[in-house]
TORGU-110472 format. One record per atom (N, C-alpha, C, O): x, y, z; residue in one letter. Coordinates in steps of 0.1 Angstrom, whole numbers, plus 5000, padded with zeros to 4 digits. Atoms other than C-alpha are relative to their C-alpha. Layout:
BEGIN
XYZa
...
//
This chain:
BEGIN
501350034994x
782176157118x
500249905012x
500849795010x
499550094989x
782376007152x
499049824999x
498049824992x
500050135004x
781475607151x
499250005014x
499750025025x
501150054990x
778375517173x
499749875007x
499449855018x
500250115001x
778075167165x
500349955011x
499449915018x
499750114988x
779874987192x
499250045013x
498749955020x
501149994988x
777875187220x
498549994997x
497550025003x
501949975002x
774575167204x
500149885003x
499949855014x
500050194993x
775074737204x
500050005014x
499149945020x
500150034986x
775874767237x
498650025010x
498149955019x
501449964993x
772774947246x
498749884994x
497949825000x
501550045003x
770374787225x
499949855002x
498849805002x
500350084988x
771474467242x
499749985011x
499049885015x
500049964985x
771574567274x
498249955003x
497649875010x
501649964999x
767674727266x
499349844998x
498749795007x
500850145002x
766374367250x
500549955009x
499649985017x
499550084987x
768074187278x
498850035010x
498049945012x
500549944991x
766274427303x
498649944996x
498249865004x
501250025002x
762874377283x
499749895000x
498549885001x
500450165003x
762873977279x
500149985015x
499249925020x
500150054987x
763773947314x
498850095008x
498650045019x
501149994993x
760874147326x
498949974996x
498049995004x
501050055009x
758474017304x
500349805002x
499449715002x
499650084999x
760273727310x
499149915016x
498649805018x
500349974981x
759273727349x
498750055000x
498150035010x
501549985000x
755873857338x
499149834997x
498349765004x
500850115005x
754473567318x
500449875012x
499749775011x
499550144989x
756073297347x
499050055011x
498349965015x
501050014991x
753973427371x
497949984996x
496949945002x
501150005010x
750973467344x
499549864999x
498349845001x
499950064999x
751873127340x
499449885011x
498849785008x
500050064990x
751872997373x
498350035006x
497749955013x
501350004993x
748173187380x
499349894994x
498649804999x
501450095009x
746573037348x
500049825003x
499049755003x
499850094996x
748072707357x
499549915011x
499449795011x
501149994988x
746272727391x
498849984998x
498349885003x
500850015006x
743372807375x
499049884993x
497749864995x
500250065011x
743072557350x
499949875005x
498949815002x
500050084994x
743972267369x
499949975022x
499649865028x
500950004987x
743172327408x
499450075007x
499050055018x
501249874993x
741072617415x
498649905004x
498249925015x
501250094998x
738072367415x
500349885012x
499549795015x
499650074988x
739572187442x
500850055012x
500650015024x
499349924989x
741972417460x
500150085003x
500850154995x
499549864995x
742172737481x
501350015000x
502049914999x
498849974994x
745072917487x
499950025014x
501150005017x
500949904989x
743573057521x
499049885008x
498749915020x
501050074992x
741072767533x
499749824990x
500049804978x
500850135004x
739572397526x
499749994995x
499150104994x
501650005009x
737472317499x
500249795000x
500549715009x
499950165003x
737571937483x
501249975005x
501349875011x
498650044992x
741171937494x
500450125006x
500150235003x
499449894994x
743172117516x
500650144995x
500850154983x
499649885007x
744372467511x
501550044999x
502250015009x
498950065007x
747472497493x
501650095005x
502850065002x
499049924997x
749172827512x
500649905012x
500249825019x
499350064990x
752072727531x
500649844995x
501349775002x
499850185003x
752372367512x
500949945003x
501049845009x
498750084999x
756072327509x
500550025016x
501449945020x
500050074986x
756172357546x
499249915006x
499149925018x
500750174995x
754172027552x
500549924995x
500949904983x
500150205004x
754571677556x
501250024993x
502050114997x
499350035008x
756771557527x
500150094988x
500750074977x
500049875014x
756371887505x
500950085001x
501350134991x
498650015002x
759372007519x
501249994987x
502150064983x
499050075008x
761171817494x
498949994988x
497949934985x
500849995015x
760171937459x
499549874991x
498449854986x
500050115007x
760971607442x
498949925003x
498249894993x
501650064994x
757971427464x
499050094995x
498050034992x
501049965002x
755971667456x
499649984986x
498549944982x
500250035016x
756471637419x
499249834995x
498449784986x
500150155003x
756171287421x
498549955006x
497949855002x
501550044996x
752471287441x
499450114991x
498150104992x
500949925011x
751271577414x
499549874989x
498449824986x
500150085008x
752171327391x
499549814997x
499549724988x
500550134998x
750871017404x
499949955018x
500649875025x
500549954985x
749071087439x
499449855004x
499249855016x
500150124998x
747870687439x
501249975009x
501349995021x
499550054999x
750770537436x
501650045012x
502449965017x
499449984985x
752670807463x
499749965012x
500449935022x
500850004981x
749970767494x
500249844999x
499649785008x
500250194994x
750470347492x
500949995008x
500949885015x
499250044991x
753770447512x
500250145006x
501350195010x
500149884993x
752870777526x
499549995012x
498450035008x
501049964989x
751170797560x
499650154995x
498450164993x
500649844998x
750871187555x
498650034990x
497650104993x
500850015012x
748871157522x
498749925003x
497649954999x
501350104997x
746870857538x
498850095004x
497750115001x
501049874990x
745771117565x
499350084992x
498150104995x
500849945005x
744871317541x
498749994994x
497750054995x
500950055007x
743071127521x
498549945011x
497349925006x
501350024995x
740671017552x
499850105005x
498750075009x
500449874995x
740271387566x
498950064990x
497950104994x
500749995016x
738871437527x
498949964998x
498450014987x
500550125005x
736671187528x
500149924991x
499249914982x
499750075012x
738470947508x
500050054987x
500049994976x
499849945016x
738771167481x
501850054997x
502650125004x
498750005000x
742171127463x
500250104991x
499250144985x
499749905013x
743671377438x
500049984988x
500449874988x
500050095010x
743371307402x
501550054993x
501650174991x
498750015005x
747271257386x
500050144989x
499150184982x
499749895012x
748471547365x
501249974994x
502150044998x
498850105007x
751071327343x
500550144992x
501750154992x
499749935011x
751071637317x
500950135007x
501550205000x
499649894994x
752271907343x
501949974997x
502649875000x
498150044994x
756371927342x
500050075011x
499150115018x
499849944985x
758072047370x
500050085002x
499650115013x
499749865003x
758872367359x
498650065001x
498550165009x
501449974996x
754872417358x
499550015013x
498950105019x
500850024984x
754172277391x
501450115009x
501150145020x
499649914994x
757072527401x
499650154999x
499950255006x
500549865003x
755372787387x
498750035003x
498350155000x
501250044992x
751972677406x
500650045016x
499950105024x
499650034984x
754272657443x
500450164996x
499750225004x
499349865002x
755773017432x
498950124998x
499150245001x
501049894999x
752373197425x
498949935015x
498450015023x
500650014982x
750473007459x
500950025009x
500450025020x
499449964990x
753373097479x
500150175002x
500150225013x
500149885003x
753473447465x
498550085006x
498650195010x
501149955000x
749373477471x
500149985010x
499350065014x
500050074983x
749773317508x
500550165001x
499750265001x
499449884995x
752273607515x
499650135004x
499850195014x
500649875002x
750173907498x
499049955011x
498650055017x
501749994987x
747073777525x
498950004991x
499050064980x
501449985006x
743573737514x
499650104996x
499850185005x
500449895007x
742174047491x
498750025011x
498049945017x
501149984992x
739574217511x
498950034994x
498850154991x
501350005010x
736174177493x
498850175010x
498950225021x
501449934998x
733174427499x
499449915006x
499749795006x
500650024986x
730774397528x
499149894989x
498749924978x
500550105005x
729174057517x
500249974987x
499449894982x
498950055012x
731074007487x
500349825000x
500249734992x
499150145002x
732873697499x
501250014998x
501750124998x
498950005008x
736073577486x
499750014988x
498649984983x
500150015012x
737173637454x
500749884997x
501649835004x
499550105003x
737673367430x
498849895001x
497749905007x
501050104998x
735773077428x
499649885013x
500649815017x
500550064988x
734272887456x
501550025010x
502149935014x
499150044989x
737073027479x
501049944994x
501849885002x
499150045002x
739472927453x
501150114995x
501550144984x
499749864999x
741173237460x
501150044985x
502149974981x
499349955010x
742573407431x
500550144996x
500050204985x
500249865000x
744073767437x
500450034987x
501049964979x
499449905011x
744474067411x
500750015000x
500950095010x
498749964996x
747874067407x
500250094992x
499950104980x
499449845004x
749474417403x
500349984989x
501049884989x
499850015019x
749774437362x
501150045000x
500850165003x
498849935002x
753474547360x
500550044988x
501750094986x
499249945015x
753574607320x
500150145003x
501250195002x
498949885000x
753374967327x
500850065007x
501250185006x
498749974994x
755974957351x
501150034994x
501950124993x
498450065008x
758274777328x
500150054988x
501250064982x
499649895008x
757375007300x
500550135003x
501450184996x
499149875000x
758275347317x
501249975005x
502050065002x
499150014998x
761075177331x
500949984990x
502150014991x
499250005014x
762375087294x
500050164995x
501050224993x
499849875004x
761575417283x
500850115002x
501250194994x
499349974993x
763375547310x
501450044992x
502050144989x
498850055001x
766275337301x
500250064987x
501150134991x
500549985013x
765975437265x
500350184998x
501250224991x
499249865002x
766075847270x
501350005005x
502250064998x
498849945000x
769075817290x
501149984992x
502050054989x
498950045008x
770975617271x
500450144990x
501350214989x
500049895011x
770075857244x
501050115004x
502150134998x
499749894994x
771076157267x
501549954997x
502250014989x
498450034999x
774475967274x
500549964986x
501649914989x
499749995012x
775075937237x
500350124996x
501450144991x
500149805006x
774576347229x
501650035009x
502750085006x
499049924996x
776676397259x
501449934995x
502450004992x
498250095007x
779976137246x
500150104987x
501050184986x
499849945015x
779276287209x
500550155006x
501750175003x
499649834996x
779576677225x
501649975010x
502350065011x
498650034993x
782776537247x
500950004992x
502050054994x
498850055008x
784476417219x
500450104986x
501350094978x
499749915008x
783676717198x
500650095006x
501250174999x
498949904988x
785476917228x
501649954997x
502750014993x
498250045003x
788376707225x
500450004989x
501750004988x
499450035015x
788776677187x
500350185002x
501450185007x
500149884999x
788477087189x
501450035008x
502350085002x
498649934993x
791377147219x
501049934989x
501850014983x
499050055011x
793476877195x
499850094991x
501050134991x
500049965012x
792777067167x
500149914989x
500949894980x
500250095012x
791276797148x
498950084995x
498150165001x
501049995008x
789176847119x
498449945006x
498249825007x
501150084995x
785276827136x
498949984982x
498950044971x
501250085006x
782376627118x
499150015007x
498949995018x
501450004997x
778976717115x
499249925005x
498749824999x
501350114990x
776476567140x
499249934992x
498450004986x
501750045006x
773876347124x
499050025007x
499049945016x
501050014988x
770976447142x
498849884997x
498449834986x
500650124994x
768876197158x
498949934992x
498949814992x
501050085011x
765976117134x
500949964986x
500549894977x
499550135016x
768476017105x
501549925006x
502649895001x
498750084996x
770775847122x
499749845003x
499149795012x
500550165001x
770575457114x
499649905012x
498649845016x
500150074986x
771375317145x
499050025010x
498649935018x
501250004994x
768775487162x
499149964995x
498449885002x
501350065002x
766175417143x
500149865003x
499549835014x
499550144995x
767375037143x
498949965012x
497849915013x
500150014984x
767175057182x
498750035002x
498249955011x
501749974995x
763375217183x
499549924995x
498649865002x
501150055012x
762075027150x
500349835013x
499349815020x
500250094990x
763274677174x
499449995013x
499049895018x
500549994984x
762174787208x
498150014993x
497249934995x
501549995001x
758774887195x
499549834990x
498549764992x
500250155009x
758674557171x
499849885015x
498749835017x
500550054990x
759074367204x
498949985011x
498249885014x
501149944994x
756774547226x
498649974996x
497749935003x
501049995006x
754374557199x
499349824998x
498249775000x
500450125004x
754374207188x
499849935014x
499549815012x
500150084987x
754074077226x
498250055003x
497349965005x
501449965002x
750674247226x
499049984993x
497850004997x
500650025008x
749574157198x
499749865002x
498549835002x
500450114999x
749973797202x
499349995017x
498549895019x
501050054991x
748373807238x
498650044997x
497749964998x
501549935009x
745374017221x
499649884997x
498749815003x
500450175010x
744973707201x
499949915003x
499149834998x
500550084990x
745173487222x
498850005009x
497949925011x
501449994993x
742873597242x
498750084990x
498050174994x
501549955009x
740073707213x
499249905005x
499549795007x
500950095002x
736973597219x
499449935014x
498249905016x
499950044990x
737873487254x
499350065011x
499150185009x
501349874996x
735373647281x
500549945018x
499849975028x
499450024981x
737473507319x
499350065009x
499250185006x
500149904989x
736173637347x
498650124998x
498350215006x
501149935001x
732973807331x
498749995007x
497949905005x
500849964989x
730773897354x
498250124999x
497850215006x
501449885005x
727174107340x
499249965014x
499249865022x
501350024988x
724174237364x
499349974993x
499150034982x
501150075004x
721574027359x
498650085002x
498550155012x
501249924997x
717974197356x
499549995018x
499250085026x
500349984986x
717074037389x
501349905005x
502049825000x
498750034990x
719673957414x
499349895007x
498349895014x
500550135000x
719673577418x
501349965008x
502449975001x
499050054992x
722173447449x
500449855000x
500249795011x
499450124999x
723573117441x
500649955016x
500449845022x
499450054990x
725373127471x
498849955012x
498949855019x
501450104995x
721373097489x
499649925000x
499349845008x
500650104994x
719972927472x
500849844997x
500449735001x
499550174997x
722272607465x
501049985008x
501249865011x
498950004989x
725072677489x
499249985017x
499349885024x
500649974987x
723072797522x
498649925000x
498349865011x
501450084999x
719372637512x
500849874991x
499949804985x
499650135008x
721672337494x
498649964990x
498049854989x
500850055016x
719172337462x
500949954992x
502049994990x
499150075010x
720072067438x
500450074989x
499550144984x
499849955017x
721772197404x
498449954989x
497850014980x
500550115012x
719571967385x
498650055004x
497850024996x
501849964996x
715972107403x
499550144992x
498450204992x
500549885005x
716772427384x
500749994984x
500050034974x
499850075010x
718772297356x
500349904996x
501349845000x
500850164999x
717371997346x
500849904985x
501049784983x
499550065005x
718871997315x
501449994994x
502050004983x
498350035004x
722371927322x
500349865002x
501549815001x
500150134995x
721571577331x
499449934983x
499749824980x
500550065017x
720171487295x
499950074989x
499650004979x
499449945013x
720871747269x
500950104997x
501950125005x
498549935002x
723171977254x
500450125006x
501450185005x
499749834994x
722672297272x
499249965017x
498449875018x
500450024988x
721772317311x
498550035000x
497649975005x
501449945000x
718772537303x
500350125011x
501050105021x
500349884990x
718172867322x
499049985005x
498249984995x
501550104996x
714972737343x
499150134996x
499450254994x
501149934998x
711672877341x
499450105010x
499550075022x
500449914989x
710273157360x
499149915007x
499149935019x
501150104993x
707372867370x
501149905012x
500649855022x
498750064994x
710772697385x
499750115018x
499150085028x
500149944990x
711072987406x
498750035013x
498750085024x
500849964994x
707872997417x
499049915006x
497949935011x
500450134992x
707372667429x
500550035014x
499849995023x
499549914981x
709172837464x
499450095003x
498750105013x
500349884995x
708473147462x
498250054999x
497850164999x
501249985001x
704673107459x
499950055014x
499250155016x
500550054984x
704773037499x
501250135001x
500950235008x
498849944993x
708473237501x
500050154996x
500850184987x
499849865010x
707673617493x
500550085007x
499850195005x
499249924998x
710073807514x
501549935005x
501649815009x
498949995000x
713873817519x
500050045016x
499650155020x
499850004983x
714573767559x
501250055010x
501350095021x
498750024996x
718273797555x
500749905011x
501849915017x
499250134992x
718773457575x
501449994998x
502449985004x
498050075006x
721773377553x
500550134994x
501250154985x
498949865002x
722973707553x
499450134990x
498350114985x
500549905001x
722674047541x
500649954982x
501249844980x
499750105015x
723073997498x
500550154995x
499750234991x
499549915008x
725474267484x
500250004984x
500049904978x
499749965017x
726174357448x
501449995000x
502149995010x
498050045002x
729974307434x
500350145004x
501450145010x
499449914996x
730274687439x
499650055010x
499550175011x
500049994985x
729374647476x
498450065003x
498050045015x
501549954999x
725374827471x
499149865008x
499149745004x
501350104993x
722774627495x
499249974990x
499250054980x
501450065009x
720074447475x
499049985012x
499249955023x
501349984997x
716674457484x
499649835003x
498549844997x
500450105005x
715874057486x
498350014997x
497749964987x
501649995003x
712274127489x
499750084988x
498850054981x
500549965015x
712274337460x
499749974985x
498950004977x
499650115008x
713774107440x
499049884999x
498849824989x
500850095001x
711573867447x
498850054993x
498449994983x
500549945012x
709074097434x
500150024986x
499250004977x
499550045016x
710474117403x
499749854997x
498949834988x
500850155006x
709773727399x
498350014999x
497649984990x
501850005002x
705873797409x
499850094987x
499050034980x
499749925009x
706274067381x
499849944985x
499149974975x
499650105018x
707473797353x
499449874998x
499749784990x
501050144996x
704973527364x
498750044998x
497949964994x
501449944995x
701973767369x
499749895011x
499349775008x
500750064989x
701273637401x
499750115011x
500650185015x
500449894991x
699373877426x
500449935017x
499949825020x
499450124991x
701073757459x
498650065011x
498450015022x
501249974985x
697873957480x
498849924998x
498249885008x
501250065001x
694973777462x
500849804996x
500149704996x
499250154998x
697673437457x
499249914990x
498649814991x
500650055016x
696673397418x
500950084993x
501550184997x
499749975013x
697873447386x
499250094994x
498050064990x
501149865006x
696773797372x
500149954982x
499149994975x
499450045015x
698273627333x
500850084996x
501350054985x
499549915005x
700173947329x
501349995008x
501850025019x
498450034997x
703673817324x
501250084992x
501150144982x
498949935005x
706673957316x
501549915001x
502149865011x
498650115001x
709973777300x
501150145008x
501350265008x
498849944996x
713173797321x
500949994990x
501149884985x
498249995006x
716473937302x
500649955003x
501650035002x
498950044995x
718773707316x
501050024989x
500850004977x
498749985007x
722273807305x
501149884998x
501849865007x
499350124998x
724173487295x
501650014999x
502450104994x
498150024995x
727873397306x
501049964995x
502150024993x
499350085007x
729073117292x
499949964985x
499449864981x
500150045015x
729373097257x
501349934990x
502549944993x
499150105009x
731172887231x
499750054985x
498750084979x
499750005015x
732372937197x
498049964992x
497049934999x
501150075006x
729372837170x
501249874993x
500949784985x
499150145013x
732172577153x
500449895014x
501349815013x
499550104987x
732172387193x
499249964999x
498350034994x
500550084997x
730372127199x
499949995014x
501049955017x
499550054986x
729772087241x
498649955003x
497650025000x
501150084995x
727071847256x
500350005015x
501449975019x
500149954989x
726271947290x
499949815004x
500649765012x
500550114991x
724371557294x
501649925000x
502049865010x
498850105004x
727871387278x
501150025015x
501649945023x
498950014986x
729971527308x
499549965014x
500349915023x
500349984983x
727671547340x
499149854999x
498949795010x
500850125000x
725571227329x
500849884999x
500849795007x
498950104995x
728271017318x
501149965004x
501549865010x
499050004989x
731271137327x
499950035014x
500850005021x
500149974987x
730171257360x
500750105005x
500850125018x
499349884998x
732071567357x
499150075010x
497950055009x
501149944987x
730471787391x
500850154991x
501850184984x
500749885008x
729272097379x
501250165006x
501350275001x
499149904994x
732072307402x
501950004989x
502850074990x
498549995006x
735172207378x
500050094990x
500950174988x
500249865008x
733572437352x
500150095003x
501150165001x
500849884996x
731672677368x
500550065012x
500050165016x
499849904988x
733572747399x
499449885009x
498949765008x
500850074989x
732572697433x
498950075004x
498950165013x
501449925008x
729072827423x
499150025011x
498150105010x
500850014986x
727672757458x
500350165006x
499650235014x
499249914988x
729773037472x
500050184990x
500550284993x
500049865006x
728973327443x
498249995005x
497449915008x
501249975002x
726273547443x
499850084985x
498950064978x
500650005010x
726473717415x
501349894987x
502549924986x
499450095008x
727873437389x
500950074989x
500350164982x
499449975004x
730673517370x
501149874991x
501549764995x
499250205011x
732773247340x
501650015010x
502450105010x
498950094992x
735473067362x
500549934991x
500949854999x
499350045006x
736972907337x
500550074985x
499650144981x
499949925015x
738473057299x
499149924990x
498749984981x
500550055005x
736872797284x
500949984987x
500350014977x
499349955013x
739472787256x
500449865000x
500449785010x
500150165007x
740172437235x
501049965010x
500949855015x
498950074993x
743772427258x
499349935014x
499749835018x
499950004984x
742072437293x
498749814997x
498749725005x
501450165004x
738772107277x
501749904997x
502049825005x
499150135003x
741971887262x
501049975016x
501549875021x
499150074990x
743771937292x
499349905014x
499849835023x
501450104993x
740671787311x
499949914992x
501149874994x
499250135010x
740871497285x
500749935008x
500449835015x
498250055002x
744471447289x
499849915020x
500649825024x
499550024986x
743771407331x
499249925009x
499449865019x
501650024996x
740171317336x
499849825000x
499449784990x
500050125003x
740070917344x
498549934993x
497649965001x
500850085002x
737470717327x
499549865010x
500249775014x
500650044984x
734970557356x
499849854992x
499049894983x
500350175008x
734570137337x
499149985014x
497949975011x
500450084989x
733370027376x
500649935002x
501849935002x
500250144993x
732969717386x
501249965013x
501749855014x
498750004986x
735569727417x
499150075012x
498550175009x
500449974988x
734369777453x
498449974999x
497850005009x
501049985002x
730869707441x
499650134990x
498550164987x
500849885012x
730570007416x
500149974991x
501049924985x
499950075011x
728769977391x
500350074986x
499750034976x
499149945010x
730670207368x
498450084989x
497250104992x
501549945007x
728370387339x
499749954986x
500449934976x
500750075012x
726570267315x
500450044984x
500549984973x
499749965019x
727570457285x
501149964993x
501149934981x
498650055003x
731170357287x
499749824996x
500649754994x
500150145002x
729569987279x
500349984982x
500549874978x
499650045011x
730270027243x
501649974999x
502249924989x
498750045001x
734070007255x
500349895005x
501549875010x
500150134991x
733369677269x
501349884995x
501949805001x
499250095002x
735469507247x
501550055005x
502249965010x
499449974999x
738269717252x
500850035015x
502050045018x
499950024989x
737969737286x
500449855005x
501149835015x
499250164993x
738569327289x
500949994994x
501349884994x
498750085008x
741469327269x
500950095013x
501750035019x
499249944988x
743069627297x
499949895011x
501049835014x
499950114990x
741569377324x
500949865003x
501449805013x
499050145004x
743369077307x
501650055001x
502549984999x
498649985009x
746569257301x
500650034988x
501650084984x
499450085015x
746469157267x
500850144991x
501750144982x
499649845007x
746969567256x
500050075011x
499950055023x
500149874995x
747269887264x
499350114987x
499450084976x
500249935007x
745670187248x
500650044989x
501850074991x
499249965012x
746670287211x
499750094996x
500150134985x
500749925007x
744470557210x
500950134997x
500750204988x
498449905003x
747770817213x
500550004990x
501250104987x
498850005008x
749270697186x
500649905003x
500749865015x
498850124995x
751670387179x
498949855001x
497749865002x
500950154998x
750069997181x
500249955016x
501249995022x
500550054988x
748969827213x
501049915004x
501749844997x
498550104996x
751569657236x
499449945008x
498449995012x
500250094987x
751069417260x
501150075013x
502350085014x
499549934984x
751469587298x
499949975010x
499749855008x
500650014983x
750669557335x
498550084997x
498150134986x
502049974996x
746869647344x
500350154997x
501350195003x
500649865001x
745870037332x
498750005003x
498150115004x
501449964999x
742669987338x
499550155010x
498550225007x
500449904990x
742370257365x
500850144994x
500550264998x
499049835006x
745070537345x
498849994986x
499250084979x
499949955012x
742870527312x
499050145004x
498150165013x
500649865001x
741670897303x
499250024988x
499449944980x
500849975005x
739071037283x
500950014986x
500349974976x
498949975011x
741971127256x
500449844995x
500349814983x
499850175004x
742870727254x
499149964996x
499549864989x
500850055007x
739370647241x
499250114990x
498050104987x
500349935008x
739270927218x
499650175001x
499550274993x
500449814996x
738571267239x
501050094993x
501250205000x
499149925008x
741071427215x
500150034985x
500750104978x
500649985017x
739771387182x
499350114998x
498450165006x
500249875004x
739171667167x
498550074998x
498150185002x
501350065001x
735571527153x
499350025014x
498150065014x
500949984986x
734471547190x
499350125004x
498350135010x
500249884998x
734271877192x
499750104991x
499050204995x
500249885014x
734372067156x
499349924994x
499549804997x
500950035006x
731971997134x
499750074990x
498850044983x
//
C-alpha cells in the first residue's frame, strides 16, 4: 500500500499556514477599523476636519513621520505639545482643544489604526447617494471594506482539490512504476476511508467553523450600524446641524435622567405650528437608498399625530401615536444613565451617537458592547476644576477628600489595585476607572 503520510503533513501544513495567514491579515485590518471606531471616529475624519484634524495622510506630517513620536503623543498628547511647535499649532487651529491620552492603546494597535486610515485615504471617499452625505458618522468616514472571507475560502478550497488531484495523480504514477518493475500492486484506498484525509477536512472545517462561530458570538446581540426607516422621516442633519437646535430642547431628558426620552409630538409642534412646509433651503432630503422625500409631506404626518388642522390653525383632538422605531438598546442586565454621563461627566452627545448633526436618517455609531464603555473609563479624564477659573462639577464633590490628597501629593489612586504611593501631582491623568468606573456594580445589577 503506497504510504501517504509524509505528503499529506506537508499539505495540511502548507493549507493551515495558508488559512491563519489570511484570516490572519483579515482580523488586523478588522482590528485596525474597529479600533478607529471605538476610539476616534468621534473626533476624526479620514477625508476632512471635524474636532481634530483629518487623519488621511498623517504619517506624512509634521513629526508623524517618525512612528515612535507618534506613539508617544497617542499616548500622552499633553506632555508631547509642551515641546512641539507642530502640535501647539494644532492645538490653537482646534480651538484649544487637545486630544485626550490613549495610555491603553499599544503600538501594534495604533499601527493597526495608521494601516487602515492610510489604506482608506488611498481607496478615496465612498460615493454616497444624491444627498446621502458621507458615510460614517459625522464625516467620520468609515468605508465598507471588501469582505474577503469568501475569497479566502474558494481560494482554500481551491488549494484543497488540487492538492487532492496531485495526490490521485502520484498514487496512479507510482502504480505505473510498481507495474513496469513488476512489483506486487496494492489496492487504492479510496478517498472517503482513507484516514489522512479525513484528518485533513475534519481540521480545515474545525478551523473555518470555529472562527465563525466565535465571531457569531461575539457579535450576538450586537446591532452596529443599524439603521431602520422611521415612520416619519426626521433629518437630524436640519434640524440640529443646519438649524443648530439644541440636543437638550428635544431631549430634555439626557440632562437629568436615565434615558434621553424620544420628545413629544407637542415638541415638534412648537416650530412647526408657524413652519408647515419643506423649502429645501438646506437641501434636497434623500433616503439611504437615494429616494427624494417629500419634506412637506412629512411634515404632514406630524399635523396627522397632533390632530392639528394647519388650514383652520387648531387642534381637531384626533391624534395619532407615532411608531418610532428605536436604535439604541442595551442589555436588560445594563445599567446606563444618560444624566450620569452628559450631566456630570460631560460626555457630548457625538462620542456615542456619532456625528448626529450630519445624519439624516440616524443610525447606532457605536457597538455599544461592555469592551468599547470600559475602554471610555480607562481614557476618559475626570473634570475636579478649580484651575484657570473652572469650576469643575459638582457631583465629583463627594471625591473632595480624595482629590486633596492628589493635590497634596500625599497619594496616588489605589482604585486599580495595589495600596496608595506617594507621587508627583496626577491630578489632571485621573480617569473615571481610578474612582471606580470599572466596578462591575456600576453597571450590572
Amino acid at each position: 500500500m503506497i504510504d501517504h503520510r509524509a505528503t499529506v503533513k506537508r499539505i495540511l501544513i502548507s493549507a493551515l499556514f495558508f488559512l491563519l495567514l489570511s484570516v490572519g491579515n483579515k482580523l488586523s485590518a478588522q482590528d485596525g477599523k474597529a479600533i478607529f471606531q471605538n476610539n476616534c471616529a468621534s473626533c476624526h475624519s479620514v477625508f476632512k476636519d471635524l474636532t481634530g484634524p483629518a487623519l488621511g495622510g498623517v504619517t506624512s506630517r509634521g513629526p508623524w513621520t517618525d512612528h515612535k513620536k507618534l506613539y508617544e503623543w497617542v499616548h500622552n498628547p499633553a506632555k508631547f505639545m509642551a515641546s512641539d511647535p507642530y502640535t501647539q499649532g494644532l492645538k490653537a487651529k482646534f480651538g484649544g482643544v487637545v486630544m485626550s491620552p490613549f495610555e491603553n492603546l499599544s503600538e501594534k494597535e495604533i499601527d493597526a489604526v495608521i494601516d487602515y486610515v492610510e489604506k482608506t485615504a488611498k481607496a478615496g471617499p465612498a460615493t454616497p447617494g444624491p444627498g446621502q452625505g458621507t458615510p460614517g458618522a459625522g464625516g467620520a468616514q468609515v468605508l465598507d471594506e471588501k469582505d474577503n472571507s469568501i475569497l479566502y475560502g474558494v481560494l482554500t478550497l481551491i488549494l484543497a482539490v488540487v492538492a487532492f488531484i496531485m495526490l490521485q495523480v502520484n498514487s496512479n504514477l507510482k502504480k505505473l512504476a510498481d507495474d513496469k518493475d513488476g512489483l506486487p500492486a496494492y489496492e487504492t484506498i479510496p478517498f472517503y476511508r482513507n484516514k489522512s484525509y479525513i484528518t485533513l477536512l475534519t481540521l480545515v472545517l474545525f478551523v473555518i467553523g470555529g472562527f465563525y462561530i466565535v465571531k457569531g458570538a461575539i457579535g450576538l446581540g450586537r446591532s452596529q450600524n443599524y439603521q431602520p426607516e422611521q415612520p416619519i422621516f426626521y433629518s437630524h442633519k436640519v434640524h440640529a446641524g443646519v438649524n443648530q437646535i439644541n440636543c437638550l430642547y428635544c431631549h430634555g431628558g439626557a440632562m437629568e435622567g436615565k434615558a434621553a426620552n424620544i420628545p413629544s409630538v407637542n415638541i415638534c409642534m412648537n416650530c412647526h405650528m408657524t413652519i408647515n412646509e419643506y423649502t429645501e433651503s438646506a437641501g434636497k432630503l434623500y433616503r439611504e437608498d437615494g429616494t427624494q422625500v417629500d419634506g412637506t409631506a412629512e411634515i404632514k404626518k406630524i399635523y396627522a399625530a397632533a390632530g392639528w388642522d394647519a388650514t383652520k390653525k387648531a387642534y381637531t383632538g384626533e391624534t395619532k401615536e407615532i411608531q418610532w422605531t428605536k436604535i439604541h438598546n442595551l442589555p436588560d442586565h445594563v445599567f446606563f444613565s444618560h444624566a450620569q454621563h452628559v450631566n456630570a461627566g460631560k460626555v457630548q452627545c457625538q462620542t456615542c451617537h456619532g456625528e448626529i448633526t450630519k445624519m439624516d436618517e440616524v443610525y447606532q455609531f457605536a457597538d455599544l458592547s461592555m469592551g468599547w464603555c470600559i475602554n471610555c473609563h480607562r481614557t476618559t479624564k475626570v473634570n475636579f476644576g478649580g484651575k484657570s477659573g473652572e469650576e469643575g462639577n459638582k457631583f465629583y464633590s463627594i471625591y473632595e477628600k480624595f482629590h486633596d490628597d492628589l493635590k497634596s501629593h500625599k497619594k496616588a489612586p489605589g482604585a486599580l489595585g495595589g495600596d496608595s504611593v506617594i507621587v508627583a501631582p496626577l491630578r489632571d491623568s485621573i480617569t473615571v476607572a481610578d474612582i471606580g468606573g470599572l466596578e462591575c456594580q456600576k453597571c450590572h445589577y
